[in-house]
DSSP file (Angstrom, degrees, kcal/mol; ACC not computed):
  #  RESIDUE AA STRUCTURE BP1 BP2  ACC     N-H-->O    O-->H-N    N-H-->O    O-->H-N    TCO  KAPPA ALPHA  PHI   PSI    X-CA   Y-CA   Z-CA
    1    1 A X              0   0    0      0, 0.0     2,-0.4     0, 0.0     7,-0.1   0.000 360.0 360.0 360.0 162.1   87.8   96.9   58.6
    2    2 A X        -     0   0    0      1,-0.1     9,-0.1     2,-0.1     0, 0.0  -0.900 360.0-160.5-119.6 136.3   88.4  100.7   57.4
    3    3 A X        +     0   0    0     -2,-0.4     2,-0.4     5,-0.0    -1,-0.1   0.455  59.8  70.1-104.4 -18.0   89.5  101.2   54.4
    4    4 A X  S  > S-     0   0    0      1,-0.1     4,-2.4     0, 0.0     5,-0.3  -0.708  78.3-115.1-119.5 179.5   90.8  104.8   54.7
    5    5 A X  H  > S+     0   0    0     -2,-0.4     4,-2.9     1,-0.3     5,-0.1   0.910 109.5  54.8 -49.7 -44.8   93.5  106.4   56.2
    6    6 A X  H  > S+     0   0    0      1,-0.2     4,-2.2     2,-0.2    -1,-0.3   0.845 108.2  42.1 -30.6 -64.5   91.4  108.4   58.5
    7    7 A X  H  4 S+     0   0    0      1,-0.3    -1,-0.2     2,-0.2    -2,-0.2   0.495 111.2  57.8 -91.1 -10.3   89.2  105.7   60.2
    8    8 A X  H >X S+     0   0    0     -4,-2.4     3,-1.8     2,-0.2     4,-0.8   0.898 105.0  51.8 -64.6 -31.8   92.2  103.3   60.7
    9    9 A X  H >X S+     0   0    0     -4,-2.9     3,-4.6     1,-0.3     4,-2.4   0.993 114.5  44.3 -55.1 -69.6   93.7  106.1   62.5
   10   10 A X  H 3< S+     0   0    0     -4,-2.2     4,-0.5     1,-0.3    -1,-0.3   0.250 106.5  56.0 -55.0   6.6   90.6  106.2   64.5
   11   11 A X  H <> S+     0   0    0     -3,-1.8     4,-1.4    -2,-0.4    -1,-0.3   0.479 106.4  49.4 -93.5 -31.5   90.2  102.8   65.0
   12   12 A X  H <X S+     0   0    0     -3,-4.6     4,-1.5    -4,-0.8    -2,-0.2   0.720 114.7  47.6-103.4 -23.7   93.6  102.6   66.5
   13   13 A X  H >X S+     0   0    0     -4,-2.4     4,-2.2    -5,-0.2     3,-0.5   0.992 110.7  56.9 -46.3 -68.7   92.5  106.0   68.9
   14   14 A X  H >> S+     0   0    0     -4,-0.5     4,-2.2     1,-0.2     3,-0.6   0.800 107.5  42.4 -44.1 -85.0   89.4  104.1   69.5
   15   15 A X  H 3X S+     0   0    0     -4,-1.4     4,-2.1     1,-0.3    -1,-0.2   0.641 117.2  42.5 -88.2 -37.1   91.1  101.1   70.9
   16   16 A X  H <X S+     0   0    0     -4,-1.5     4,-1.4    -3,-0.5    -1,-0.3   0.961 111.8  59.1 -80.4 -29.3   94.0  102.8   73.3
   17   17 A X  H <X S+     0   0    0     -4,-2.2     4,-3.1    -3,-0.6    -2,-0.2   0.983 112.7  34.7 -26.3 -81.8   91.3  105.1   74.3
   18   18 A X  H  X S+     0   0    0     -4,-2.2     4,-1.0     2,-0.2     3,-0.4   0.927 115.6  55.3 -45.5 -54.1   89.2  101.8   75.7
   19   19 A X  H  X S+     0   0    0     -4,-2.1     4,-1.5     1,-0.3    -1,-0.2   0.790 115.7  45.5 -67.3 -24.2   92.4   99.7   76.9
   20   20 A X  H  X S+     0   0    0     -4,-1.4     4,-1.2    -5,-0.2    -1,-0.3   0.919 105.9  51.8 -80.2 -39.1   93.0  102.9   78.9
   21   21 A X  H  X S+     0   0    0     -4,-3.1     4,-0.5    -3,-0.4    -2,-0.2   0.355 115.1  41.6 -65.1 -16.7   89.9  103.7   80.2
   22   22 A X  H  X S+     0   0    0     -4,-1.0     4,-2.5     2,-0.1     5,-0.2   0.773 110.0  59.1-108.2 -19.7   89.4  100.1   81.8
   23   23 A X  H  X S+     0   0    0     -4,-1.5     4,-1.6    -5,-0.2    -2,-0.2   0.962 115.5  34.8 -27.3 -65.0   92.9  100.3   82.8
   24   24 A X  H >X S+     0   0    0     -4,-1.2     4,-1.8     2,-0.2     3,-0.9   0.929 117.7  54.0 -76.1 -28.3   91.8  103.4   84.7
   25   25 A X  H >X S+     0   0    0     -4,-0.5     4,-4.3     1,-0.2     3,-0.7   0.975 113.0  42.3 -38.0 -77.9   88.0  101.8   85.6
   26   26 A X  H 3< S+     0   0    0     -4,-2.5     4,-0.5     1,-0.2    -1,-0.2   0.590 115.9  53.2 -58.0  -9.8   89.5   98.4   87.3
   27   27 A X  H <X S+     0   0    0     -4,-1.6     4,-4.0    -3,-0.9     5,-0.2   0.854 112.0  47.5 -65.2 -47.2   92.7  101.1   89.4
   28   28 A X  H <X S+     0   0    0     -4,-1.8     4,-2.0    -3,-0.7     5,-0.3   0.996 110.1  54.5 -84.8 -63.3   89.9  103.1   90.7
   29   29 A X  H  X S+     0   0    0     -4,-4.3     4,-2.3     1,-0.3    -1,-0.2   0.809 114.2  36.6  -2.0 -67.4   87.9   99.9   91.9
   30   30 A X  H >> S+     0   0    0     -4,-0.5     4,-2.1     1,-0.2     3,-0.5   0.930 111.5  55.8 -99.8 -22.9   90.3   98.6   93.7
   31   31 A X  H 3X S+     0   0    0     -4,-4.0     4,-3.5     1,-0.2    -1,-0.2   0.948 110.1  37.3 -29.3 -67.3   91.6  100.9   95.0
   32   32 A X  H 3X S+     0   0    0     -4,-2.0     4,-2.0     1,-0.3    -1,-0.2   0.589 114.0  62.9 -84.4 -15.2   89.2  102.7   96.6
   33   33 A X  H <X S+     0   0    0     -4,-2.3     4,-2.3    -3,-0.5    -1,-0.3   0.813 103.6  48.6 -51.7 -47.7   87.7   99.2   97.5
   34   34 A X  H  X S+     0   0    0     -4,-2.1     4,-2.9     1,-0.2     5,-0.3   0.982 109.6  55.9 -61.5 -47.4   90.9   98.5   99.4
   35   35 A X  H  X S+     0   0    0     -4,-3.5     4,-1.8    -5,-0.2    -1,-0.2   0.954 105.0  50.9 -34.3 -63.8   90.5  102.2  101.2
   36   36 A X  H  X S+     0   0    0     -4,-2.0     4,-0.9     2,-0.2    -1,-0.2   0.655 110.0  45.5 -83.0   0.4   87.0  101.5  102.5
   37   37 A X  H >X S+     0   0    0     -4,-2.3     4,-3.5     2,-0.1     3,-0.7   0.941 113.1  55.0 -79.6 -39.5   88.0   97.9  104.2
   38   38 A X  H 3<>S+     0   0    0     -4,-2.9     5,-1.7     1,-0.2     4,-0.3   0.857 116.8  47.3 -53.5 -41.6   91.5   99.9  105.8
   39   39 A X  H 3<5S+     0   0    0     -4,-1.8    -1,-0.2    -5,-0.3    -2,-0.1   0.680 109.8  39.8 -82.2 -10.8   88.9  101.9  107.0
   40   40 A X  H <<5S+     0   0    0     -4,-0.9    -2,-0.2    -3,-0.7    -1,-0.2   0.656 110.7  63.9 -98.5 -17.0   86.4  100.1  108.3
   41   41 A X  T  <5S-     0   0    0     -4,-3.5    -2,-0.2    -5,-0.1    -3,-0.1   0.616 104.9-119.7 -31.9 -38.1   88.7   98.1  109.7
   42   42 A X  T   5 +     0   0    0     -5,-0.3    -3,-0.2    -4,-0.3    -4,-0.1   0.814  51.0 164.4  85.0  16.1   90.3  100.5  111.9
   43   43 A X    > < -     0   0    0     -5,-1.7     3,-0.9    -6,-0.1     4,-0.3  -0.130  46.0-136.0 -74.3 158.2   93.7  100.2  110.5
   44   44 A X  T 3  S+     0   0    0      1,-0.2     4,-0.3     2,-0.1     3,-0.2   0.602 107.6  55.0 -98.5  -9.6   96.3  102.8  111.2
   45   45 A X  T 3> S+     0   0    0      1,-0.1     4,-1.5    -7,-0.1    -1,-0.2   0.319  83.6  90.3 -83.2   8.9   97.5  102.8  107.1
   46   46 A X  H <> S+     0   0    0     -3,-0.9     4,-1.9     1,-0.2     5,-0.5   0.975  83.0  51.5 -81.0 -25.9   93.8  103.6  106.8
   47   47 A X  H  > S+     0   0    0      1,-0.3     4,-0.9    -4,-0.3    -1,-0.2   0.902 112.0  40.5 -37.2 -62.5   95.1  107.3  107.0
   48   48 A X  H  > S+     0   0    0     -4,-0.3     4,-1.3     2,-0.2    -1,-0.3   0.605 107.9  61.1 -89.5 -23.5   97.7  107.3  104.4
   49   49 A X  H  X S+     0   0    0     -4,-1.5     4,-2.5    -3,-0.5     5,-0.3   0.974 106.4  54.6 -66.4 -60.5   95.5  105.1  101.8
   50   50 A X  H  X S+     0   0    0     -4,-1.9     4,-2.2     1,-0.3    -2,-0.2   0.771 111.7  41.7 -11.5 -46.4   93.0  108.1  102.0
   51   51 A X  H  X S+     0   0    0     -4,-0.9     4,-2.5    -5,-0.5    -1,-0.3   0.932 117.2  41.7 -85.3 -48.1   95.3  110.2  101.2
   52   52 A X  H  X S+     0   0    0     -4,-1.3     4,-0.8     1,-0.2    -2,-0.2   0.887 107.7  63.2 -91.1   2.4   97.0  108.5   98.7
   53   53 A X  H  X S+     0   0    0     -4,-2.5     4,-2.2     2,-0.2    -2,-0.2   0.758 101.4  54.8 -43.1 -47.3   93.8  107.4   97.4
   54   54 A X  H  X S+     0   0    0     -4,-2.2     4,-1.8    -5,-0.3    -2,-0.1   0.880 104.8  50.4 -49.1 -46.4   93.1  111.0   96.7
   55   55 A X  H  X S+     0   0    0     -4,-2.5     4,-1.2     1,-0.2    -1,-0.2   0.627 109.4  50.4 -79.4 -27.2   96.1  111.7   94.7
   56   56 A X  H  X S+     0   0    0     -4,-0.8     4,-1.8    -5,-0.3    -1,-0.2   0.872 110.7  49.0 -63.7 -45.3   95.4  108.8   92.5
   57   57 A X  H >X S+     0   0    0     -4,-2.2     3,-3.0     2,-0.2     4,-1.4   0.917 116.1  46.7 -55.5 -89.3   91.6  110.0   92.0
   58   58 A X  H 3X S+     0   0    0     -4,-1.8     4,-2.4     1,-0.4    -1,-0.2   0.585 109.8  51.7   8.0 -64.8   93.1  113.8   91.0
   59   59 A X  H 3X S+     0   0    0     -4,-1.2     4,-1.3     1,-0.3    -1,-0.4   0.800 111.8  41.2 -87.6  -5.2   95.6  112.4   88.9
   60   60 A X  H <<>S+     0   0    0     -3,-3.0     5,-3.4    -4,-1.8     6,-0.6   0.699 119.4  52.0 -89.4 -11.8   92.8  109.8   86.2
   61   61 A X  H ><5S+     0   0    0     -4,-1.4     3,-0.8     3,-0.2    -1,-0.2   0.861  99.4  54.8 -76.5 -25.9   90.3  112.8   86.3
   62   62 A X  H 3<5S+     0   0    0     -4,-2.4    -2,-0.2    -5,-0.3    -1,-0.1   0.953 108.0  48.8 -62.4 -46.7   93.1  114.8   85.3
   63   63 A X  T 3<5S-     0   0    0     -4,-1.3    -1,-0.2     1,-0.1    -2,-0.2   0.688 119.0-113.1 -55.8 -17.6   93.2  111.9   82.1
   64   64 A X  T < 5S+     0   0    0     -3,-0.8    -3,-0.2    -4,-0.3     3,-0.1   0.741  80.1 135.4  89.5  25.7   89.5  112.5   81.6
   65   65 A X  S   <S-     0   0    0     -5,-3.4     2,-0.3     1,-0.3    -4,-0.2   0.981  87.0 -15.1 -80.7 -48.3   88.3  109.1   82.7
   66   66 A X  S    S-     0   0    0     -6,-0.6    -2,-0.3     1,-0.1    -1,-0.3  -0.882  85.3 -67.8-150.5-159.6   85.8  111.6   84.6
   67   67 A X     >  -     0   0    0     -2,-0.3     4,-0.5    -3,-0.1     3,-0.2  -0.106  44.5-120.7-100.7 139.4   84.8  114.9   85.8
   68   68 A X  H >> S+     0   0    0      1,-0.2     3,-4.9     2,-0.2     4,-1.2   0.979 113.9  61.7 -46.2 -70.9   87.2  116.7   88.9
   69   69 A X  H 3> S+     0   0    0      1,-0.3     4,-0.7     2,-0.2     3,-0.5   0.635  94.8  50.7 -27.1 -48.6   84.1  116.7   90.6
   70   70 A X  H 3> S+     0   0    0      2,-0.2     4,-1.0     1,-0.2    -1,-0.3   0.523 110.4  51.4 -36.1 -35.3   83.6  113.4   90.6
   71   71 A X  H <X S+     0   0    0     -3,-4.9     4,-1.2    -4,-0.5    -1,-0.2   0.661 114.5  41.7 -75.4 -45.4   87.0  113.1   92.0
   72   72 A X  H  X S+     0   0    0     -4,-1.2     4,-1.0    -3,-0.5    -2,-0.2   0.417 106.7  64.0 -94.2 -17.0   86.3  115.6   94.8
   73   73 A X  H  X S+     0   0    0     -4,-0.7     4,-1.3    -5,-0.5    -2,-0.2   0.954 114.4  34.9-100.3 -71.8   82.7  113.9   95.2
   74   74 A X  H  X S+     0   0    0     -4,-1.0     4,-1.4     2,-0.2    -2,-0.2   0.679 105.0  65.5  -0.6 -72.8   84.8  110.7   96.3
   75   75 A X  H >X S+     0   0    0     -4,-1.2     3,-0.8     1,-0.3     4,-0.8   0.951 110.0  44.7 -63.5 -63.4   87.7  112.2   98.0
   76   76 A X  H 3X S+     0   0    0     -4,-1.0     4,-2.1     1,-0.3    -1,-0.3   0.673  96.7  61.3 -63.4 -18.6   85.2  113.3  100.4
   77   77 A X  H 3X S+     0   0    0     -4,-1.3     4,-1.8     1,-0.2    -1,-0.3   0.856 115.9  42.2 -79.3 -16.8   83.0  110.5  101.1
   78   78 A X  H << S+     0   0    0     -4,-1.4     4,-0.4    -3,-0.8    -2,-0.2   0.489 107.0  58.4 -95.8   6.3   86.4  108.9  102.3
   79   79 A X  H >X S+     0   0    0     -4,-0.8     4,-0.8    -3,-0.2     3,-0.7   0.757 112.3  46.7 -71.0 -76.0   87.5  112.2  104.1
   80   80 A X  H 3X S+     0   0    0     -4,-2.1     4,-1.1     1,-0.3     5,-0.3   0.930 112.2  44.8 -38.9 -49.8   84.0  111.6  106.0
   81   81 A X  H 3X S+     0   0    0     -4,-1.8     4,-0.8     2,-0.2     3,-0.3   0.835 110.9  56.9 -79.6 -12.0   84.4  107.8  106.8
   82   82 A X  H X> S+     0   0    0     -3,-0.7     3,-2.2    -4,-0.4     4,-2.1   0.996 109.4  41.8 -57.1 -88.2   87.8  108.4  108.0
   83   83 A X  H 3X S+     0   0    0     -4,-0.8     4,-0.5     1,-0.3    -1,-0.2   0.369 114.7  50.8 -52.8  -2.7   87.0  110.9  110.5
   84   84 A X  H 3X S+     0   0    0     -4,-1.1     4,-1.2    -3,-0.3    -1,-0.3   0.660 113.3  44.0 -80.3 -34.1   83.9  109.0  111.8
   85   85 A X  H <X S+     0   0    0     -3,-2.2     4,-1.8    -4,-0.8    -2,-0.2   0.971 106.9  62.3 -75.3 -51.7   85.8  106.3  112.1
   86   86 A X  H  < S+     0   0    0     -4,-2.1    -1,-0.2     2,-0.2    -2,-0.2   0.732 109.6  47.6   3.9 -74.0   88.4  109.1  113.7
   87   87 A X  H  < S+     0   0    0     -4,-0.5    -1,-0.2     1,-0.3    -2,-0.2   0.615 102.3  53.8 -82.8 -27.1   85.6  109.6  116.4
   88   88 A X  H  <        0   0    0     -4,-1.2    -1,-0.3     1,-0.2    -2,-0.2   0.899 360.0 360.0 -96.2 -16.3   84.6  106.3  117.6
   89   89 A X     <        0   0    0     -4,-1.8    -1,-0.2    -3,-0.2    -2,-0.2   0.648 360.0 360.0 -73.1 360.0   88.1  104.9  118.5
């Protein structure tokens, strides 16, 4: 346990920090699991998960859980299977 003021403070950073960061881990998961079945699926929401799949990614790189790129890295590999998918119906 920490005995000064400091490192409790930081202990108690430390710990919403983590609860947030798996918060954001296990959103992103499933999400973006749930995206690629609507899309391999062939579903007609698969359109509109994409999308709002995107806007979710955007806004927990915007928290720092990771890098925009990363985000953007994402966003496009389901911009691609969407519009393959797009082409074979």
């Amino acid at each position: 346990m920490p005995n000064l003021k400091n490192a409790k403070k930081a202990l108690k950073q430390s710990a919403k920090r983590t609860a947030r960061n798996l918060k954001n881990k296990l959103e992103v998961k499933k999400i973006l699991k749930e995206t690629r079945r609507a899309i391999e699926a062939g579903e007609g929401k698969a359109e509109e998960l994409v999308r709002a799949t995107g806007k979710k990614l955007d806004k927990i790189a915007q928290t720092g859980y990771f890098k925009k790129n990363k985000a953007a890295r994402l966003k496009s590999r389901l911009a691609k299977k969407l519009n393959k998918m797009a082409k074979k119906s």
